[in-house]
N, C-alpha and C positions, 0 to 999 in steps of 0.2 A: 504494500500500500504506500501512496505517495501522497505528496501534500504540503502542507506549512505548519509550522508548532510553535506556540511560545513555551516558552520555560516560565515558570514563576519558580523565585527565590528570596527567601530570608534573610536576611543580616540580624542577628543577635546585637553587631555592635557596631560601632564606626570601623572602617576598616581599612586600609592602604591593599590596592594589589597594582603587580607589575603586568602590566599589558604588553608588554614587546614598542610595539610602534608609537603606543599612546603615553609610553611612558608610566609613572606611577601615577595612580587613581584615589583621589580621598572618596572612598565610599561611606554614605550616611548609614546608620540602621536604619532599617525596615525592609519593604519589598521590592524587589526587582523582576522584573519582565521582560527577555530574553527572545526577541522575533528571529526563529530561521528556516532555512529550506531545507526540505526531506524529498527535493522533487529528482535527486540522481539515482544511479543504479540500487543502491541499498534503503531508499524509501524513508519510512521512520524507525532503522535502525539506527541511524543518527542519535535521535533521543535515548535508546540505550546507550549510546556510547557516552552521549554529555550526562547520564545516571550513573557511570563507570569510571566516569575521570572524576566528577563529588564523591563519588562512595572511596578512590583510592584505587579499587580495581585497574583502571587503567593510567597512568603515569602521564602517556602522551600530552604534551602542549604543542598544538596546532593553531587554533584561532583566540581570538581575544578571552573567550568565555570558557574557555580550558583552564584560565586564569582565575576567574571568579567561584567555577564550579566547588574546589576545594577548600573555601573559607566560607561555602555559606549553606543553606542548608534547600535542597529542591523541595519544595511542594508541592508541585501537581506538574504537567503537562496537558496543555491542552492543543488538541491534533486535530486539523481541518485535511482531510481527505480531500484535493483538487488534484486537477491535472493544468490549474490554472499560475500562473510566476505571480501569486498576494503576496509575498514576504515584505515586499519594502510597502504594498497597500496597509497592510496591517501595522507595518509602523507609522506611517504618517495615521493611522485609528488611536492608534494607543498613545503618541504623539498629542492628540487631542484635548484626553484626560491627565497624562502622569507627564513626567518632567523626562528629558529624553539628556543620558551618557552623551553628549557631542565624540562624532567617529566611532562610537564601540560597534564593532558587528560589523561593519557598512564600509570598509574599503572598498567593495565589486562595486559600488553602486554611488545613486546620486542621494542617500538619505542623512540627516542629520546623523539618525543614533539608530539603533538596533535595540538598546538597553534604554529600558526605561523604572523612572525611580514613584516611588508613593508610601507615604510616611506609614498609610495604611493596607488592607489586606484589598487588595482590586481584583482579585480573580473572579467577582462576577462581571465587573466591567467586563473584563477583558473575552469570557465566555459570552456576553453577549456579543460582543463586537463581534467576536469571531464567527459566530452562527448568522450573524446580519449580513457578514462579504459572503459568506460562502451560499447561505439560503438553506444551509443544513444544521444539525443539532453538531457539535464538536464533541470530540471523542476526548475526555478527561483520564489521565493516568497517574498514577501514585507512584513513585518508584520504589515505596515500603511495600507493595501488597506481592 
């Protein structure tokens, strides 16, 4: 299955991480929302893989949020099945409501941020947004079950 996913993630606490390109990052606590694409050969085994670089399982540092994965805690995944390129639609949505990482995510492309910040818990935002581009219900995952 292919598609577009955000990540939703926790910060415990104010946090510093090193991005590669962006350099070091003062991160606030609270939530962070994570827009990318699952639309290449492996679909949304991506999302397992950014569940495996958080949990330790996998080591690899490839993109900016390989970076974040491991100091903060995932919450859910929410997974819109298209065959349609919404990654950067979905960030200028989420762009809307929450405050947007300037460059996190988004070197391929022309959007602000990838990463977006809210002091509070926005996963229903962000679930409806995502059911409103697509015109279907999004598929929510836990990376504990």
């Amino acid at each position: 299955m292919k598609g577009v996913y955000v990540l939703v993630l926790r910060l415990d606490k104010d946090t510093e991480v090193h991005t590669g390109s962006l350099g070091e990052l003062h991160l606030k606590r609270g939530f962070y929302a994570y827009v990318g694409s699952a639309l290449g050969s492996g679909g949304f085994k991506r999302v397992t893989r950014h569940f495996n670089v958080a949990s330790g399982k996998n080591p690899a540092r490839r993109w900016h949020i390989d970076n974040l994965l491991p100091c903060s805690e995932v919450v859910c995944a929410v997974l819109m099945p298209t065959g349609e390129a919404l990654e950067c639609t979905v960030a200028k949505t989420l762009g809307q409501f929450s405050e947007g990482i300037k460059g996190f995510g988004c070197t391929d492309c022309g959007c602000l941020a990838h990463l977006f910040f809210s002091e509070a818990d926005f996963r229903d935002n962000i679930t409806r947004a995502c059911s409103k581009l697509t015109g279907n219900e999004s598929i929510i995952i836990n990376p504990h079950m």
